[in-house]
Every structure is written in C-alpha cells, then in structure tokens.
KEDREN-801844 format. One record per atom (N, C-alpha, C): residue number from 1; residue in one letter; atom name; x, y, z. Coordinates in nm, 2 decimals. Layout:
<nodes>
NODE   pos   code   site        x        y        z
NODE   NUM      a     CA        X        Y        Z
...
</nodes>
This chain:
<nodes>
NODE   pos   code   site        x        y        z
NODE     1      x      N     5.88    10.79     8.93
NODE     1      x     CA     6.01    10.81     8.87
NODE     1      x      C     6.10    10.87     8.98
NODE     2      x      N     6.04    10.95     9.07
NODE     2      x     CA     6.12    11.02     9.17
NODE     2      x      C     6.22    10.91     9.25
NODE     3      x      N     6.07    10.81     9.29
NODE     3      x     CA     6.13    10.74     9.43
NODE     3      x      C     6.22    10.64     9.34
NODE     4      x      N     6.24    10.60     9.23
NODE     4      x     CA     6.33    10.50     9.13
NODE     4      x      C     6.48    10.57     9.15
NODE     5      x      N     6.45    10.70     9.11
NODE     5      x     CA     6.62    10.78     9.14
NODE     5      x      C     6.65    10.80     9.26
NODE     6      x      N     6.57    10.82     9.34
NODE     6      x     CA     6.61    10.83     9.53
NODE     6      x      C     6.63    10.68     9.55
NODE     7      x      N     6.60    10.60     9.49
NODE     7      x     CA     6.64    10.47     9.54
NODE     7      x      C     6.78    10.41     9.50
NODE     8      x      N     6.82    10.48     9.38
NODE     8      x     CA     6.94    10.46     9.32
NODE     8      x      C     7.06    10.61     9.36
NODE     9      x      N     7.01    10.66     9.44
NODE     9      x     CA     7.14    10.77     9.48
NODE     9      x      C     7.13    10.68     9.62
NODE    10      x      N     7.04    10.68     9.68
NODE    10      x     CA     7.00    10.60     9.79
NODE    10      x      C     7.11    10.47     9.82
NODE    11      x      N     7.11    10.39     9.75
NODE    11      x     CA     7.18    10.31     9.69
NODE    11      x      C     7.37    10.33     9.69
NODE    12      x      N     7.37    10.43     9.59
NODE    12      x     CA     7.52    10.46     9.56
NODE    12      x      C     7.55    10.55     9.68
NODE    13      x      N     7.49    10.60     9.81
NODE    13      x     CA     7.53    10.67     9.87
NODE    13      x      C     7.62    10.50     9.99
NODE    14      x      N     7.53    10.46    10.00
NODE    14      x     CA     7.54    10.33    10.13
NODE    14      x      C     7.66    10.25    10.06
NODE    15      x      N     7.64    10.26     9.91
NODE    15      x     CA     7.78    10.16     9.86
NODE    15      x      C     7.90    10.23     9.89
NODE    16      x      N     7.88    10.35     9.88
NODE    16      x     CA     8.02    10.45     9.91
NODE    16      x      C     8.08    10.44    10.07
NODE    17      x      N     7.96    10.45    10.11
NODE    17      x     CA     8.00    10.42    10.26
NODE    17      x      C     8.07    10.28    10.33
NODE    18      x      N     8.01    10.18    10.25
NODE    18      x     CA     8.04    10.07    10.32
NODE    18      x      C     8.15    10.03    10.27
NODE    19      x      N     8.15    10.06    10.13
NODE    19      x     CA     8.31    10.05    10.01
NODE    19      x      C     8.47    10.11    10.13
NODE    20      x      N     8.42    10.20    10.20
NODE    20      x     CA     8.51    10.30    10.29
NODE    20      x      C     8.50    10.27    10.42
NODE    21      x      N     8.45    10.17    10.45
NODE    21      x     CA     8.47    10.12    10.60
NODE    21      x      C     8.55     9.99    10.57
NODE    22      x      N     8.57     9.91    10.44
NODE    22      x     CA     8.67     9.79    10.44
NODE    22      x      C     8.82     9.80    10.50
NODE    23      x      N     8.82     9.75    10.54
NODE    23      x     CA     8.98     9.75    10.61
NODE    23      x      C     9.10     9.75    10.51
NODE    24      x      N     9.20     9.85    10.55
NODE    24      x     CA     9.33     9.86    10.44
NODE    24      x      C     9.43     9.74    10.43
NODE    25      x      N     9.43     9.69    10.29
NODE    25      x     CA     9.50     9.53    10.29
NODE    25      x      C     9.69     9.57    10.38
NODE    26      x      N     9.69     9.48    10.45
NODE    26      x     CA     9.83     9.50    10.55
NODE    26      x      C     9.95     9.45    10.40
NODE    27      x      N    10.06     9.57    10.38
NODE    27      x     CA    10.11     9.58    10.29
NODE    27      x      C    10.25     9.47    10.36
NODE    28      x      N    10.30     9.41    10.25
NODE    28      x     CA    10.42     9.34    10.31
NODE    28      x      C    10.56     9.37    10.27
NODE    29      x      N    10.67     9.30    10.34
NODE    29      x     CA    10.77     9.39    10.30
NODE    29      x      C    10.86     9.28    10.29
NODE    30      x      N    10.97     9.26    10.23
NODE    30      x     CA    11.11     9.15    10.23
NODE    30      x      C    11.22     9.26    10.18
NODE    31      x      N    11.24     9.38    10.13
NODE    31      x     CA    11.36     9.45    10.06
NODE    31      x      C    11.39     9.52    10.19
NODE    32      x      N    11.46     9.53    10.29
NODE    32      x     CA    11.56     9.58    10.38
NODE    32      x      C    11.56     9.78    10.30
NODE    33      x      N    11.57     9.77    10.18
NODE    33      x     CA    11.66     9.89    10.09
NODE    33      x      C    11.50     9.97    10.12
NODE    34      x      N    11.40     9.92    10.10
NODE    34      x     CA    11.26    10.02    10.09
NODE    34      x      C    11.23    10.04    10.23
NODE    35      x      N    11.15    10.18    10.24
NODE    35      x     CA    11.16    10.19    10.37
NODE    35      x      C    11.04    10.20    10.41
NODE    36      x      N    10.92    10.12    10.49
NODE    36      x     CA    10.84    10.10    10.56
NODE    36      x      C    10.76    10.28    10.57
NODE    37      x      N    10.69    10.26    10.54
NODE    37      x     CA    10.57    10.40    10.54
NODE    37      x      C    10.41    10.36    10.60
NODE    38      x      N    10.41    10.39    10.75
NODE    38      x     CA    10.28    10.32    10.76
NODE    38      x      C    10.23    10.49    10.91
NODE    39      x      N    10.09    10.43    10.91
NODE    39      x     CA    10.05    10.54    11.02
NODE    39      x      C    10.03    10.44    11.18
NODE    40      x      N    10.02    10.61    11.27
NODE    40      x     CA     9.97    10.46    11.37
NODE    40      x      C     9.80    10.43    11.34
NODE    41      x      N     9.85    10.29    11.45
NODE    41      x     CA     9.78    10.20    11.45
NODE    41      x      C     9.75    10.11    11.32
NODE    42      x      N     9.84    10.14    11.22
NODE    42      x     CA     9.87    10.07    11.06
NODE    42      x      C     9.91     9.93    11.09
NODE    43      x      N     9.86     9.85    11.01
NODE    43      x     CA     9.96     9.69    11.04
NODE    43      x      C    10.07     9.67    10.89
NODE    44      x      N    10.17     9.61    10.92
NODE    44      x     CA    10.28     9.54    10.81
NODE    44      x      C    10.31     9.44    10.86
NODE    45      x      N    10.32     9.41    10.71
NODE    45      x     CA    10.43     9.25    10.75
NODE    45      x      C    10.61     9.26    10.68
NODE    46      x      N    10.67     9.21    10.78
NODE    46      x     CA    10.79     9.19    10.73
NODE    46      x      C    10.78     9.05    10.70
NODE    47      x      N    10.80     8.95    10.60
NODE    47      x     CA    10.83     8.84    10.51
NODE    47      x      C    10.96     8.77    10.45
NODE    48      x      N    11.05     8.73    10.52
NODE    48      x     CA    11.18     8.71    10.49
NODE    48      x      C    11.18     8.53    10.49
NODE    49      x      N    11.30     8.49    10.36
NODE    49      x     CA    11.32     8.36    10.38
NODE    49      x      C    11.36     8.31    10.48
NODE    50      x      N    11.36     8.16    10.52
NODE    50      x     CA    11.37     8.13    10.62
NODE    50      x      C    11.42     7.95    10.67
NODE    51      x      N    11.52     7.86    10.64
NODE    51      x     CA    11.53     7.74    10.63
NODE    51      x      C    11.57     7.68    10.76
NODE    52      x      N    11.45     7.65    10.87
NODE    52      x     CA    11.50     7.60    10.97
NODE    52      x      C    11.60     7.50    11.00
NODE    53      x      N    11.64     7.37    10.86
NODE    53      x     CA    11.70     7.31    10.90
NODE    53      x      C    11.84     7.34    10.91
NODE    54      x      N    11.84     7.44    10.89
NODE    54      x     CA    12.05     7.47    10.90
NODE    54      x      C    12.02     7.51    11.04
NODE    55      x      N    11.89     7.52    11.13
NODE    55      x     CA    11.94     7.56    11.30
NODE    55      x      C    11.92     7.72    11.28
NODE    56      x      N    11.91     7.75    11.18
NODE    56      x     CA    11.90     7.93    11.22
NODE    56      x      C    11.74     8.00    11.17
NODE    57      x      N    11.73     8.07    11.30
NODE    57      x     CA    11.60     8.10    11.31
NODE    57      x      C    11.59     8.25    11.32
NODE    58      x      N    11.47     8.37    11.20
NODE    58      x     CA    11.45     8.46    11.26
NODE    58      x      C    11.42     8.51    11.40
NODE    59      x      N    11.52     8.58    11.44
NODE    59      x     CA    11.44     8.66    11.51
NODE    59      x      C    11.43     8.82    11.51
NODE    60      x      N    11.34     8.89    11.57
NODE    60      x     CA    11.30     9.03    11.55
NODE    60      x      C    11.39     9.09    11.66
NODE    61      x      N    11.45     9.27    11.63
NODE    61      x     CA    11.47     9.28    11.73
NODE    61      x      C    11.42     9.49    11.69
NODE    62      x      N    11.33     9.53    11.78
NODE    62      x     CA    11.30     9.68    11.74
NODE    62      x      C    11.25     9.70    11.87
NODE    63      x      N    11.22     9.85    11.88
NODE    63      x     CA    11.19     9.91    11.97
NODE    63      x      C    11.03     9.94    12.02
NODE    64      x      N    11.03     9.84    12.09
NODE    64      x     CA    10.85     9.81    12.16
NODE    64      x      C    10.77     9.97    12.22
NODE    65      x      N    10.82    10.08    12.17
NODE    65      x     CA    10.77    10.18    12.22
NODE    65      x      C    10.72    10.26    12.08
NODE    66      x      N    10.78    10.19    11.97
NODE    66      x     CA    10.70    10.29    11.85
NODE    66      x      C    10.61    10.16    11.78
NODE    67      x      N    10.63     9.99    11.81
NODE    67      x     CA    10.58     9.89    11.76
NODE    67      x      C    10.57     9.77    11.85
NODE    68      x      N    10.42     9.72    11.80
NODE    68      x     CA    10.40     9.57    11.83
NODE    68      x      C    10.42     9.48    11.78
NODE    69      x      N    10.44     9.36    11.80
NODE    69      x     CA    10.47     9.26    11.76
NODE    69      x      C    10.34     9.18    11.76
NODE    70      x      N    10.29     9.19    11.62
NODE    70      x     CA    10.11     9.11    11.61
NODE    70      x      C    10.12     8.93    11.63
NODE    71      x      N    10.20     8.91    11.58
NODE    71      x     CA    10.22     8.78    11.50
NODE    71      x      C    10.32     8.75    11.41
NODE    72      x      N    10.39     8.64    11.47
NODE    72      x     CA    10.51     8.58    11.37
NODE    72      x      C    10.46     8.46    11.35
NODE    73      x      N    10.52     8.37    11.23
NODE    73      x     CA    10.41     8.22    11.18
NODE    73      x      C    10.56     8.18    11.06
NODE    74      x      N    10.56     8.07    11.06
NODE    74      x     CA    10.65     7.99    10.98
NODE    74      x      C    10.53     7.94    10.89
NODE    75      x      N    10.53     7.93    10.77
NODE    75      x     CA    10.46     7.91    10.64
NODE    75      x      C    10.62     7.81    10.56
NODE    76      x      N    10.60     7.64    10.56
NODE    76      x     CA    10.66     7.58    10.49
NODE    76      x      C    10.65     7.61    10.35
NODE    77      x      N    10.76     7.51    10.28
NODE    77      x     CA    10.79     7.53    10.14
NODE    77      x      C    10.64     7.47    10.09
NODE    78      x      N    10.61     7.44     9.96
NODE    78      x     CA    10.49     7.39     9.93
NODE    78      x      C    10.52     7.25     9.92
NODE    79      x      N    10.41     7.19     9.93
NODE    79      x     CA    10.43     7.02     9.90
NODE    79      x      C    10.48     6.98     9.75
NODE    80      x      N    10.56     6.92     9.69
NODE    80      x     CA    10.59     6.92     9.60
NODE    80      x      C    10.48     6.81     9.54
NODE    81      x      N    10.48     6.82     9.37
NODE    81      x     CA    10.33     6.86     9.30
NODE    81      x      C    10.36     6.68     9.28
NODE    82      x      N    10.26     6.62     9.20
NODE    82      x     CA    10.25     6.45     9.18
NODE    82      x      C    10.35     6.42     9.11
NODE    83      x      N    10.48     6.38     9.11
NODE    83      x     CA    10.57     6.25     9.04
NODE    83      x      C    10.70     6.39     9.08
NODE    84      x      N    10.69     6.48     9.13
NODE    84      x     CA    10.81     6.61     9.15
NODE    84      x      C    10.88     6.51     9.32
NODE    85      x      N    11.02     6.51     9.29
NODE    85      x     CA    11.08     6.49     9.46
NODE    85      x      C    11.04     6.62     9.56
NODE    86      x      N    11.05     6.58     9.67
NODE    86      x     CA    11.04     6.64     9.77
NODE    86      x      C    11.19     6.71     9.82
NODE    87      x      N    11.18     6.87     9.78
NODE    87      x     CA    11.30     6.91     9.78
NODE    87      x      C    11.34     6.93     9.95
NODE    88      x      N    11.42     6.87     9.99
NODE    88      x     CA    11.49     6.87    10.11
NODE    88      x      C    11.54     7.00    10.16
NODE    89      x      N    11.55     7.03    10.26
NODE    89      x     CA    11.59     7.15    10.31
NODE    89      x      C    11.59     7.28    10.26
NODE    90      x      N    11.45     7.24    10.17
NODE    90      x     CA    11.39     7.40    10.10
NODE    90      x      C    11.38     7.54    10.18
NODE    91      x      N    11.35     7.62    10.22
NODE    91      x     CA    11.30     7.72    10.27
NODE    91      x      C    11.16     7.77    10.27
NODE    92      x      N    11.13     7.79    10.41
NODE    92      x     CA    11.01     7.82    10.38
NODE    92      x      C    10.97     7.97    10.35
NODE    93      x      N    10.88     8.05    10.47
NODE    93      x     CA    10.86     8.22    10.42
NODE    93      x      C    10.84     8.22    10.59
NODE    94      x      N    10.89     8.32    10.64
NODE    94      x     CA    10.86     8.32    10.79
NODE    94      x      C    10.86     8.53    10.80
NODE    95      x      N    10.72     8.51    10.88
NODE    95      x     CA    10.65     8.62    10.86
NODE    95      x      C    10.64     8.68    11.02
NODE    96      x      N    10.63     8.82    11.05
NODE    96      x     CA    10.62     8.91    11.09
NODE    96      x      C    10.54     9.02    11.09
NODE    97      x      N    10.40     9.01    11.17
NODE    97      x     CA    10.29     9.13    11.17
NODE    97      x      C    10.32     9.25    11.28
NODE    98      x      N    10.33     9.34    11.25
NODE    98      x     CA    10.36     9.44    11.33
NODE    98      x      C    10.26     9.60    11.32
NODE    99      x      N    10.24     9.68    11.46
NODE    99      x     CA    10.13     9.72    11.39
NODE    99      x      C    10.23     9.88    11.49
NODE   100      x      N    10.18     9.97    11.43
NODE   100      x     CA    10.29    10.13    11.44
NODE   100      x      C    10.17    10.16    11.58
NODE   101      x      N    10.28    10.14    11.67
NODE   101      x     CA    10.23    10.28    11.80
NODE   101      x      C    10.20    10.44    11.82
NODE   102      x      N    10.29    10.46    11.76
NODE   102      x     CA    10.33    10.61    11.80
NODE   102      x      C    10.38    10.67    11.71
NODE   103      x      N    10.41    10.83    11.63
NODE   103      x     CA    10.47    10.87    11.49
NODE   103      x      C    10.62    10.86    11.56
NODE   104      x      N    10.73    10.86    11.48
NODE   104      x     CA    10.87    10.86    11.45
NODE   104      x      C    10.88    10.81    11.38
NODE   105      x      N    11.07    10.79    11.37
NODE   105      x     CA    11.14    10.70    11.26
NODE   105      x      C    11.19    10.55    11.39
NODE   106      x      N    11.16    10.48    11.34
NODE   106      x     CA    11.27    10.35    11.40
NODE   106      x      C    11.31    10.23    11.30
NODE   107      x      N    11.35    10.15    11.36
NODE   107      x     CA    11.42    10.04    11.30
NODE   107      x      C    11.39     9.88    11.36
NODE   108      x      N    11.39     9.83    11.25
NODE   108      x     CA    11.34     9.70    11.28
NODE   108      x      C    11.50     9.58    11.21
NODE   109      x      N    11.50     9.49    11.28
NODE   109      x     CA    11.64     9.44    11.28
NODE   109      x      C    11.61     9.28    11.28
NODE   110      x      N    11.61     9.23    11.18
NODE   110      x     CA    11.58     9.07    11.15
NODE   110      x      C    11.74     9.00    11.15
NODE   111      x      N    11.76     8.90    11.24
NODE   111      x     CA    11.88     8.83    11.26
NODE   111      x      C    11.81     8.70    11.27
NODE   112      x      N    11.89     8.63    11.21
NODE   112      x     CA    11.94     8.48    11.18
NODE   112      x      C    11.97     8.42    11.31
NODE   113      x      N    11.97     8.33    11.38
NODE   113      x     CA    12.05     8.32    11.50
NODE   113      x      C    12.04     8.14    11.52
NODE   114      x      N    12.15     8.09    11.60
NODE   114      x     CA    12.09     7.98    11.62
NODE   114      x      C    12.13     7.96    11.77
NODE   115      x      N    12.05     7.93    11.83
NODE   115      x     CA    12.02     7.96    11.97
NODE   115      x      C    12.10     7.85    12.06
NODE   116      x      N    12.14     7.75    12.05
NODE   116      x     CA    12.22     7.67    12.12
NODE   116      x      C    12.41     7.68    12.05
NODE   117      x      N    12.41     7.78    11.99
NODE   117      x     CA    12.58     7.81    11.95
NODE   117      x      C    12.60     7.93    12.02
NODE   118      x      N    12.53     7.95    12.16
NODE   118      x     CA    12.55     8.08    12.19
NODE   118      x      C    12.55     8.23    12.11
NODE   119      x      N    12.39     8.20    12.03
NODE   119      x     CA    12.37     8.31    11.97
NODE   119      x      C    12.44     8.35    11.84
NODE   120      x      N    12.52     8.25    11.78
NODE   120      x     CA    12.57     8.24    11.66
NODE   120      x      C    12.48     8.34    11.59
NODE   121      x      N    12.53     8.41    11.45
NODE   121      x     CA    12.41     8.54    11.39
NODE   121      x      C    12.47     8.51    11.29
NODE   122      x      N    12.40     8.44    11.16
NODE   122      x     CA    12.36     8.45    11.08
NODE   122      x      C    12.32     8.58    10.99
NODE   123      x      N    12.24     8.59    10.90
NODE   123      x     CA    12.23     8.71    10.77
NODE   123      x      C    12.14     8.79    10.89
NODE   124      x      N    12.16     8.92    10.89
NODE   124      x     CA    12.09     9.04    10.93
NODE   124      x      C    12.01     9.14    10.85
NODE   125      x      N    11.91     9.14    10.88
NODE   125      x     CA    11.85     9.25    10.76
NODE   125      x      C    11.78     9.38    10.84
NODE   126      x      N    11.81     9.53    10.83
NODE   126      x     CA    11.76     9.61    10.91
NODE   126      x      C    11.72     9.67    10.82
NODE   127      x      N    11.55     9.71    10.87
NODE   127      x     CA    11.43     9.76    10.81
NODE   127      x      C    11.38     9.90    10.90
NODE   128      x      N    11.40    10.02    10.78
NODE   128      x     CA    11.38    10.14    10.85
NODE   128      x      C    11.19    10.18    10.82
NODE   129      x      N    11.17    10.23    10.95
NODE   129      x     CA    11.02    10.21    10.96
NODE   129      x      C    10.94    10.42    10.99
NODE   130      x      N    10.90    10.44    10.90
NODE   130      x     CA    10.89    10.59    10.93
NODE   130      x      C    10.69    10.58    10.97
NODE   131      x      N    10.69    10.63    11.09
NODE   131      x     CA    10.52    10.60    11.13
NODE   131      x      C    10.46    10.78    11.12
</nodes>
C-alpha cells in the first residue's frame, strides 16, 4: 500500500514539474489603445491587417536596444469555401514576433508605406510596450 501511494505522489510530483517547464503561449496584440506588458526575454506578437494589393506594406519601426525583431510573415485571406467567389483584394493578417531585451517603457510604430512613392505613409499604429 505504501509503495501504491509513493507511486502516486511520485507521479503528481513529476506532472507538476513538467506541467511548469511548458513554454508561455506568445500573447498577441492588434489594439494600438492596450498596452503591451511582457518580461525580458518574453515574446509577442503584434498582428495587424494588411492588403498588399493597394502597394502598402507594414513596416516596423522601434527601438532595437529594448527589442528584437523574431519574425514578420504575411498570412493570406483564406481560400474561399466551394461555389463562394474569390474575394479580390481581400486582406490578409501580417504578423510581427518580437521578443523584450531589456526592462523599460518603449514604443513600437507600425506604418503603412509604399515604397516606390517615396515612402508615401499610409495608416500608422503606435504600440506602447512596458518590459
């Protein structure tokens, strides 16, 4: 009977542990208004819409001494479903992984741009980031 209950604390001790080594799901962000709360070495995503065909393309612009820049990725509209048209110049989701350096406050600054109008700027969204 002993070794039945040492095998079952035994047990719930190793699930506790390993339950607590899973990695923290990377929280995402699109509201500009909410303000980013992460630690260092924490990862987010910023997720903002995105319609390449009008020519205007995110880009990022923050301060590389409090953040990295993990990965940006374009994620199209979905395929539209059997006998649905194919909606034209949909938007897709264009995404932003960033992971916190160092503690402060900074700012992260999403601009629209289209790059052969001489930088034409499109919608801006600035995202305040507390590490």
């Amino acid at each position: 009977m002993k070794r039945l209950a040492t095998a079952f604390v035994l047990a719930a001790v190793i699930s506790t542990l390993l339950g607590g080594c899973a990695p923290a799901e990377t929280k995402v962000y699109s509201d500009p208004a909410q303000t980013i709360e992460v630690k260092v070495d924490q990862s987010f995503i910023i997720a903002l819409d995105e319609n390449p065909t009008t020519g205007y393309r995110l880009q990022e612009e923050f301060d590389d001494s409090f953040l990295k820049l993990v990965e940006g990725k374009f994620e199209p509209p979905p395929e539209p479903k059997e006998g649905e048209l194919p909606m034209v110049g949909a938007p897709g989701i264009r995404s932003f992984e960033f992971k916190a350096l160092k503690k402060g406050r900074t700012e992260i600054t999403m601009v629209a741009k289209q790059p052969w109008e001489g930088g034409s700027v499109g919608q801006k969204k600035t995202f305040t980031v507390n590490i």
